[in-house]
C-alpha positions, 0 to 999 in steps of 0.5 A, spaced: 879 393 762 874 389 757 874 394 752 882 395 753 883 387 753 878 387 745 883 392 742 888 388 744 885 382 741 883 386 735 891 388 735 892 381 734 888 380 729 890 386 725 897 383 726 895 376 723 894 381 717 900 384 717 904 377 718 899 374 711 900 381 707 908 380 709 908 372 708 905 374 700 910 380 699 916 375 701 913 370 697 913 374 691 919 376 692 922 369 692 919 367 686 922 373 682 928 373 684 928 364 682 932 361 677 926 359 672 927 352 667 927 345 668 935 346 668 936 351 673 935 345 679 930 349 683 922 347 684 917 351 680 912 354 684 906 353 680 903 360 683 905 365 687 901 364 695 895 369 696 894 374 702 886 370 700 890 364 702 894 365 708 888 369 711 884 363 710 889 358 714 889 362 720 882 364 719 881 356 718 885 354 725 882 360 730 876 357 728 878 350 729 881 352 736 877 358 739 879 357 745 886 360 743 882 367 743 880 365 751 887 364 752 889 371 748 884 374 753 887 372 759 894 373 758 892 381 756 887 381 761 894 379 767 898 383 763 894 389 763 892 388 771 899 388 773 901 395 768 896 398 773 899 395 780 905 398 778 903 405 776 898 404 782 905 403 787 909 408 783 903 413 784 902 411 792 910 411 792 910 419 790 904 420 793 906 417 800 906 423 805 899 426 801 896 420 801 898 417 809 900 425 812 895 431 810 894 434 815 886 436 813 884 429 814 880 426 820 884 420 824 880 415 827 884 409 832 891 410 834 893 416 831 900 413 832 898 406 830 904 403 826 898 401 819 895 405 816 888 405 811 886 410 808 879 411 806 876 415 800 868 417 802 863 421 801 857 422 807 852 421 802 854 413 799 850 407 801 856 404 801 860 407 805 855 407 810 855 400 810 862 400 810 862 404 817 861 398 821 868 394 818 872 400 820 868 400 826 871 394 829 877 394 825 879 400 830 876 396 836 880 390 834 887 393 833 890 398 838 894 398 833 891 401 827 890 407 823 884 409 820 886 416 816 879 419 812 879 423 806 873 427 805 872 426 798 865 429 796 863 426 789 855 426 790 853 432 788 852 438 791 848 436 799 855 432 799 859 438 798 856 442 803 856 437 808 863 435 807 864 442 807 862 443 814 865 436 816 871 439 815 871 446 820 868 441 825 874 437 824 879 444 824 875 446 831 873 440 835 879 434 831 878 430 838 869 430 837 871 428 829 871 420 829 864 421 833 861 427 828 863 422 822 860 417 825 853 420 827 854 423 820 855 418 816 850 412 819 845 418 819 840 419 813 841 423 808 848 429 810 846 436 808 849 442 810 843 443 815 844 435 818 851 437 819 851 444 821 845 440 826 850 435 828 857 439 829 852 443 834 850 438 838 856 436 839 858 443 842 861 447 837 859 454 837 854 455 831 857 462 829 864 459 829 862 453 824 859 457 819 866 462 819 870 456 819 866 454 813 869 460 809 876 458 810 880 457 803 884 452 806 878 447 806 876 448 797 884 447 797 884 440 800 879 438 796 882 440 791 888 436 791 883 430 794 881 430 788 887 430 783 890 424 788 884 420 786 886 422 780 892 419 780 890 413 784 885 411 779 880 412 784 873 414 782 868 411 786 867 411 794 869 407 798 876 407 795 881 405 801 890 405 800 893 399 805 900 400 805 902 400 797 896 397 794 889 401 792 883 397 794 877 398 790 870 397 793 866 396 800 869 388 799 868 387 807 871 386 813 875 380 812 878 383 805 881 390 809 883 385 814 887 381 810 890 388 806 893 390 813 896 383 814 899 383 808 901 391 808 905 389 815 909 383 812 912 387 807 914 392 812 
């Protein structure tokens, strides 16, 4: 956003040339088309303004008002805030059924609840572990609430692997997913041994993961994961949608709780 926002300034500032180099042309071409003579009754310009003239005034009255450049700022910073709120909501809106229905994705919470927040992760992010806890209490908390996650492997390949066999478990044992994912994520680093070890403890049959495992349908999902986050703007974990908003970030409990809140009064 900051480099967006120093080519805008710097496209004012361009502008400012073009307005100095449009004002001399016009200048000129007045003095040419100008009756000369002390008979003609019209004042004698003693010398046609210079581009050099008009550059210095406006280059006079920045420096003179330097806080006109933070306001310029500002504006292009809020101007380019809320282009991306609308392409971010016309993304959400056509997006609407990948996003909040895919059938590969885990649920946790009321699978019928009435909101729904989505969550991007990835098993190998800090930030996502810590973030475990404020969904956790979410879910507890509201009866009402739907917690839809979206597997979205971006760190590297032990990621991949890992995610890979969370996706079979889910696709055998979907009831046990909200206890793998919780075992999985706030445990150490996910590897596919750590998640072949975890899908086994909880009782699903080894041979049966590892076919699974092999399913085409599993490198589809990421796939179209992968080009949703895309067209969200998404590069990073966690990244959640709530209702029409994407909520960049592990921002806390309190903020997701107010997404939800605001998410259900537009409704």
């Amino acid at each position: 956003m900051s480099k967006a926002i120093a080519l805008g300034i710097a496209g004012v500032t361009v502008s400012f040339a073009m307005l100095a180099a449009g004002f001399v042309a016009g200048s000129r071409n007045d003095l040419s088309a100008a009756p000369y003579g002390a008979g003609s009754g019209s004042p004698v310009l003693e010398r046609a303004v210079s581009r050099g003239d008009v550059e210095a005034i406006v280059r006079a009255y920045l420096v003179e008002n330097p806080e006109i450049l933070t306001e310029m700022q500002a504006v292009l910073a809020q101007r380019e805030e809320e282009q991306q709120r609308l392409a971010l909501l016309e993304a959400i809106g056509s997006s609407s059924d990948t996003i909040f229905n895919a059938a590969y994705d885990g649920v946790v919470g009321n699978p019928d609840g009435s909101t729904t927040v989505v969550e991007f992760f990835d098993y190998n992010c800090g930030y996502c572990k810590r973030a475990y806890e404020d969904m956790a209490a979410m879910v507890a908390e509201d009866a009402d609430l739907r917690f839809v996650l979206k597997e979205f492997p971006i760190l590297g390949p032990d990621s991949q692997r890992a995610h890979i066999v969370s996706m079979a478990f889910r696709a055998l044992a979907p009831e046990k997913y909200g206890e793998f994912h919780r075992t999985l994520l706030t445990g150490g680093r996910a590897t596919e041994a750590a998640a072949i070890a975890t899908a086994v403890g909880l009782g699903v049959d080894e041979a049966a993961l590892r076919e699974e495992m092999k399913n085409p349908a599993i490198a589809d999902a990421f796939n179209e994961t992968y080009e949703l986050a895309s067209r969200l703007a998404i590069t990073g974990t966690p990244s959640y949608v709530v209702g029409k908003e994407v909520v960049f970030g592990a921002l806390g409990k309190a903020v997701l709780k107010e997404k939800v809140e605001l998410a259900r009064a537009g409704d």
